[in-house]
C-alpha positions in Angstrom: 29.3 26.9 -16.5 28.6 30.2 -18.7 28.2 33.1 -16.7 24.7 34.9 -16.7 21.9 36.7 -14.6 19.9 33.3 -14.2 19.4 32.1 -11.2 22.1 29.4 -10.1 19.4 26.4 -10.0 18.3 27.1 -13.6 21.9 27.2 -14.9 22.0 24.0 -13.4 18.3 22.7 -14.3 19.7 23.7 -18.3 23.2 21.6 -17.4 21.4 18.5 -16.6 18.9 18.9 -19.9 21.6 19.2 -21.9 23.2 16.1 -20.8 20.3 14.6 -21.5 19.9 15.9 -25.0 23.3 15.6 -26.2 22.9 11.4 -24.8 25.4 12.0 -21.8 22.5 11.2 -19.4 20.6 8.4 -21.2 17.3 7.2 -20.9 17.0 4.8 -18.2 20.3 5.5 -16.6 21.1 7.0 -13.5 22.8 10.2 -12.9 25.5 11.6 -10.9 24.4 12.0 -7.6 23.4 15.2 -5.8 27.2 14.9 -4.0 28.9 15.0 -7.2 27.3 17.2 -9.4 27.8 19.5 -6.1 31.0 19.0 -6.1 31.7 19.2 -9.8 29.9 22.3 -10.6 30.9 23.6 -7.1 27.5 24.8 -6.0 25.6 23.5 -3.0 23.8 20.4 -2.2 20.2 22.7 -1.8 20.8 24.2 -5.1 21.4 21.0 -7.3 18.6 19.4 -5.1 16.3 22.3 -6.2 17.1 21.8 -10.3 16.7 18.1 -10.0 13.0 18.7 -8.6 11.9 20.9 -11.1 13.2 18.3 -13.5 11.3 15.7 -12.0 8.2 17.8 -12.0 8.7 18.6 -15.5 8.9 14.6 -16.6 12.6 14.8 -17.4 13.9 12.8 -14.3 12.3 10.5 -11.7 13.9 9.3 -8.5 13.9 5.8 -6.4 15.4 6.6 -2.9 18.3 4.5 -2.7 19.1 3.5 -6.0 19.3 7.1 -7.6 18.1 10.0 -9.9 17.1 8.2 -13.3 16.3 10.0 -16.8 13.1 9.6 -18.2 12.8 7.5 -21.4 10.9 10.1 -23.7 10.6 7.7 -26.3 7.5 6.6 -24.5 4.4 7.5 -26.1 3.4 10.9 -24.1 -0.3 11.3 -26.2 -1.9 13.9 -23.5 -5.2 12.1 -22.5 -6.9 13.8 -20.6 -10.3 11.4 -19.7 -7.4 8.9 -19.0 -6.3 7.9 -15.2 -3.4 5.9 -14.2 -4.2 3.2 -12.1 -0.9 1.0 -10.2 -1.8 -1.7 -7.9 0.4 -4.3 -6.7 -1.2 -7.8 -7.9 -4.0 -7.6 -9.6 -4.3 -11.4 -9.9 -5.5 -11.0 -6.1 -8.8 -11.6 -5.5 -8.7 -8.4 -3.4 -7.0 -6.1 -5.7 -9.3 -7.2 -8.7 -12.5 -6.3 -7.0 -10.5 -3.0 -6.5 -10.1 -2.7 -9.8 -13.7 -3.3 -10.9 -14.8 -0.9 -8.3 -12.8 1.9 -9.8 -13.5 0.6 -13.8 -17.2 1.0 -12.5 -16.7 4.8 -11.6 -14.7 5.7 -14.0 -16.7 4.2 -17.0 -19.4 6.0 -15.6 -18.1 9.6 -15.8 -16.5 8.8 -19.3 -13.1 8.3 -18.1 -10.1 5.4 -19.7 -7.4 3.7 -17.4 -4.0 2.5 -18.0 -3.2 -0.3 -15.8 0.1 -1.2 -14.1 1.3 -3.3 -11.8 4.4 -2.7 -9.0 4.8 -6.2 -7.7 5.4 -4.7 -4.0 8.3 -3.2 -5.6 8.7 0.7 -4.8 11.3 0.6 -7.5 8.9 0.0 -10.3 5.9 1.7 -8.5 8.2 5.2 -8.6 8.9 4.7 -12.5 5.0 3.4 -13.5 3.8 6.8 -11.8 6.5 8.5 -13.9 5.5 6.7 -17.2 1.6 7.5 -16.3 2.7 11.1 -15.8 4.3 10.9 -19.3 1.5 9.6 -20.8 -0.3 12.1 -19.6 -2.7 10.6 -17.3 -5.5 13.6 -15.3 -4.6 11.9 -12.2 -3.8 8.0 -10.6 -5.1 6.1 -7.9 -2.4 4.0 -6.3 -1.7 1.1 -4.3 1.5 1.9 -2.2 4.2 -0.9 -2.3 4.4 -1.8 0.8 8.4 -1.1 1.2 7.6 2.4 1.3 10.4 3.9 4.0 13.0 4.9 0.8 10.7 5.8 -1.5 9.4 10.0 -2.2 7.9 9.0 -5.7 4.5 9.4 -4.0 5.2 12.4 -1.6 6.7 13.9 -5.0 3.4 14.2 -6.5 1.6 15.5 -3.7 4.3 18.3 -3.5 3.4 18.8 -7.3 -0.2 19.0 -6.4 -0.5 16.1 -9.0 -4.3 14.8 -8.4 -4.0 10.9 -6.8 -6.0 9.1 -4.6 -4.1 6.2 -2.1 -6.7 3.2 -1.6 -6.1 0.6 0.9 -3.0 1.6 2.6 -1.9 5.4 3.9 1.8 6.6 3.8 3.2 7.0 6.9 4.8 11.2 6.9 2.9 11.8 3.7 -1.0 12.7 4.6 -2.7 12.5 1.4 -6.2 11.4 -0.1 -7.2 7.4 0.7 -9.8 5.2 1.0 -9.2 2.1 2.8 -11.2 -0.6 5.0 -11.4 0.2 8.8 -9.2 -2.0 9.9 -8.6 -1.0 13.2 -12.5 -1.5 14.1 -12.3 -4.7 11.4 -9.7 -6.3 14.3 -11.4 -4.9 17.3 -14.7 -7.0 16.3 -12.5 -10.3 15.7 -11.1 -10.0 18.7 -13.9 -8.9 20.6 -15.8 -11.9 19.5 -13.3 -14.4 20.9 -13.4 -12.7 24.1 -17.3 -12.8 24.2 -16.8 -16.1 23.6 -14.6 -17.0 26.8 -10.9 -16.8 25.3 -8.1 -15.2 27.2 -5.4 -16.5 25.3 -5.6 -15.0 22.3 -3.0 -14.5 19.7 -2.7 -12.3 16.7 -0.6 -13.9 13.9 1.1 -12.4 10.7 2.9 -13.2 8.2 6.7 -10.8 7.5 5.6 -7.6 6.7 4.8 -5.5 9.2 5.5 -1.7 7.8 2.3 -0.7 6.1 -0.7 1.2 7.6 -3.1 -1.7 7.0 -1.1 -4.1 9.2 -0.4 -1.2 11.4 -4.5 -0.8 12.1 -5.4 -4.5 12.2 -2.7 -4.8 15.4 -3.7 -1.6 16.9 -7.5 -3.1 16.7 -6.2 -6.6 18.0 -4.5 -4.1 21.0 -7.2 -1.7 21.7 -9.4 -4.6 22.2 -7.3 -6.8 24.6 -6.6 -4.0 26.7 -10.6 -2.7 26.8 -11.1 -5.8 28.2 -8.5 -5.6 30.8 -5.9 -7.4 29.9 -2.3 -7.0 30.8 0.7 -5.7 28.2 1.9 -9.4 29.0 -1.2 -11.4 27.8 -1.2 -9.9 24.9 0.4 -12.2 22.0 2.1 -11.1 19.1 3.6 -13.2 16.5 5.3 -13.1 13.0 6.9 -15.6 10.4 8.6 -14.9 7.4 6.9 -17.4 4.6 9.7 -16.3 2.0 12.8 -17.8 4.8 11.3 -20.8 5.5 9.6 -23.9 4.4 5.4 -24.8 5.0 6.9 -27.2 6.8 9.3 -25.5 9.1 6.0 -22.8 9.6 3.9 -25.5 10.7 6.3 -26.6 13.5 6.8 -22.9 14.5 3.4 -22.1 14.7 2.7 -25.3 16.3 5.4 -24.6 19.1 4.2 -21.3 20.1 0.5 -22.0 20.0 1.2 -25.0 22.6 3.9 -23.7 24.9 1.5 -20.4 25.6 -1.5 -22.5 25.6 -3.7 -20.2 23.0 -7.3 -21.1 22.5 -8.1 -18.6 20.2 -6.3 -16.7 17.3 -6.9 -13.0 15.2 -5.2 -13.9 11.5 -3.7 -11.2 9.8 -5.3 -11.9 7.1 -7.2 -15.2 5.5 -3.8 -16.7 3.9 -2.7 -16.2 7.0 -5.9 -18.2 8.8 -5.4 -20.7 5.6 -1.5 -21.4 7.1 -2.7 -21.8 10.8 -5.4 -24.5 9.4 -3.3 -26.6 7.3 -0.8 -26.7 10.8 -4.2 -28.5 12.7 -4.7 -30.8 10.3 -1.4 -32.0 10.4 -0.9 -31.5 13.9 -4.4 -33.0 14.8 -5.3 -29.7 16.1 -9.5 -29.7 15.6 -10.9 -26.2 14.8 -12.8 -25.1 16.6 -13.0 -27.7 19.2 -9.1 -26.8 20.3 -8.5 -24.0 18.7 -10.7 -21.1 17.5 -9.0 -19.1 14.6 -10.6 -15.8 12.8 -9.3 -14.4 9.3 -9.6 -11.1 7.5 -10.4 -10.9 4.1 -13.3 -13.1 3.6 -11.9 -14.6 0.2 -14.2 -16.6 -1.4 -12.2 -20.2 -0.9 -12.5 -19.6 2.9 -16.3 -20.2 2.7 -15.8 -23.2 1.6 -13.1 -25.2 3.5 -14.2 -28.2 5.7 -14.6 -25.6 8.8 -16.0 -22.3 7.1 -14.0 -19.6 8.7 -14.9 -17.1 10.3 -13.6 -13.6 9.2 -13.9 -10.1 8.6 -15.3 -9.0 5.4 -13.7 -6.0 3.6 -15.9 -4.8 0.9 -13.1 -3.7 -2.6 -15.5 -3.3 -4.9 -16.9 -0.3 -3.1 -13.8 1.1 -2.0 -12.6 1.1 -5.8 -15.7 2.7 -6.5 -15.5 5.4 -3.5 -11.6 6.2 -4.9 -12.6 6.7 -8.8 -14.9 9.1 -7.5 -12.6 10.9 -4.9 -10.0 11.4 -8.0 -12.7 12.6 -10.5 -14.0 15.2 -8.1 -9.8 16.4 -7.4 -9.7 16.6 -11.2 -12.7 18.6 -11.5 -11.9 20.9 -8.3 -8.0 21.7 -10.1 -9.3 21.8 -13.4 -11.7 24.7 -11.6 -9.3 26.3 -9.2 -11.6 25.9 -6.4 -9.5 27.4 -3.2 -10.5 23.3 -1.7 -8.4 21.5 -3.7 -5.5 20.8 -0.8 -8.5 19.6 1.4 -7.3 15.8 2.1 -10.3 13.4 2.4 -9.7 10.1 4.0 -12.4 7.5 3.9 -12.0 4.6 6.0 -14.6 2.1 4.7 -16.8 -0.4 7.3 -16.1 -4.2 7.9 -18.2 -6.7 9.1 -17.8 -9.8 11.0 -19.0 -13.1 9.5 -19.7 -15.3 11.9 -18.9 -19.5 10.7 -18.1 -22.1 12.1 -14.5 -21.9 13.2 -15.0 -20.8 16.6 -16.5 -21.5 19.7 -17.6 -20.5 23.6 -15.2 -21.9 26.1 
């Protein structure tokens, strides 16, 4: 490199852009890593690490933890817009999700604000380069869905350290406090469970589905916990189980479920979630299993289709729409508080939204 009075990272900040510009780095590709282009350009690992940030700040590189540093594709339209907002959720196509959605359309619209909507599929991968295309779109600020594979991935903690205005809704990020608004889920569990022990139960399970490494399944267990052991129940009464739906068959889940619900004698169960409930009911059917005469089952969710199977189910509510709406409005107000200066614009609000239980028909008193 030429010899200068710059500082070493900026030498090394203009050494990457020029790759980039003369096509060495192309769009889309990854680049050396931080080992090699230490090595290389015989400079330390803190100093290359520093440049790359800056670059990634600046829109010219984005990175996925575990796969690489990538170049921005520039050739994207980068219009500054900004009454525009990024939105990234993970499935809209949800029932959940699109009540989100609607909730955060609602506030938006209102204060004369535009979204661009993406989807990330539960994949961190594309979640880290949709926030990097909203950013070069120039977006005022996004509110986010985290994928929930989160443990590689600094895309989001990235645009906190950037002071980049985003609000989290329905999930937090574990080592990254940041803005959120999300159901209670921790008192959302504690009622389900508390009902089924006002109602006689002291074998009760809690049953989810494979992922266990987001906040929101975090909080529904710790609510599950917190509630058995208010009650007095011992670290060995209470039941934990998990299946993986994307290793095995229906079939194969029915027999497992089946299996442990018999051998430890459960009368009473906390679902994850409704799919989850939906997956325990179609096991008693085919099992002969009557709800709620044998087996008492609560959901979480309340989805519209559970209101409606042959034994209503009984579940706790969550309430989207309103939690969509309560985010648009957290983001507006960190727009307006940057766009001001105000000294309370690292202030982190987190908002953790009631449940309610409602009550049905697919549990009982023992």
């Amino acid at each position: 490199m030429e010899q200068s009075n710059k500082p070493l990272y900026i030498k090394i900040k203009e050494y990457i852009l020029k790759n980039i510009n003369n096509g060495t780095f192309k769009p889309g590709e990854v680049i050396p890593t931080e080992r090699s282009l230490s090595e290389n350009l015989k400079v330390s690992r803190q100093t290359i690490r520093k440049a790359i940030q800056e670059l990634v700040y600046a829109g010219y590189l984005y990175r996925v933890q575990g796969a690489g540093t990538f170049v921005f594709d520039k050739s994207i339209n980068s219009d500054k817009k900004n009454n525009h907002i990024g939105v990234l959720l993970n499935n809209c196509s949800d029932e959940f999700e699109s009540k989100i959605l609607n909730g955060i359309e609602k506030a938006l619209e209102e204060k004369g604000f535009s979204i661009t909507f993406m989807n990330s599929n539960e994949n961190y991968k594309k979640e880290a380069e949709n926030i990097h295309k909203l950013k070069h779109e120039g977006v005022a600020g996004m509110i986010i869905m985290p994928a929930e594979d989160q443990k590689d991935s600094n895309a989001i903690s990235d645009l906190k350290e950037e002071q980049f205005p985003f609000v989290l809704v329905d999930r937090r990020l574990q080592g990254c406090e940041t803005d959120v608004v999300m159901s209670d889920n921790i008192d959302g569990t504690f009622k389900a469970t508390n009902h089924l022990i006002d109602r006689g139960h002291h074998k009760i399970a809690f049953i989810k589905n494979r992922y266990s490494i987001t906040s929101t399944i975090e909080d529904r267990i710790t609510g599950y916990k917190k509630a058995m052991k208010n009650f007095g129940f011992e670290d060995e009464e209470i039941l934990l189980y998990s299946y993986n739906e994307y290793k095995k068959t229906e079939d194969q889940i029915y027999e497992e479920l089946y299996k442990y619900i018999t051998e430890n004698k459960i009368t009473g169960i906390v679902a994850l979630n409704d799919y989850v409930a939906l997956h325990i009911v179609k096991m008693s059917r085919i099992k002969n299993i009557k709800i709620p005469e044998d087996l008492s089952v609560v959901g979480f969710d309340d989805k519209e289709i559970v209101k409606h199977l042959e034994v209503p189910l009984t579940t706790v509510a969550q309430y989207p729409k309103n939690i969509g709406y309560q985010a648009g409005n957290l983001l507006i107000k960190k727009i307006e508080i940057k766009n001001n200066d105000e000294l309370d614009s690292k202030i982190i609000h987190q908002i953790y939204y009631p449940t309610k239980l409602i009550i049905r028909n697919s549990t009982k008193n023992l």
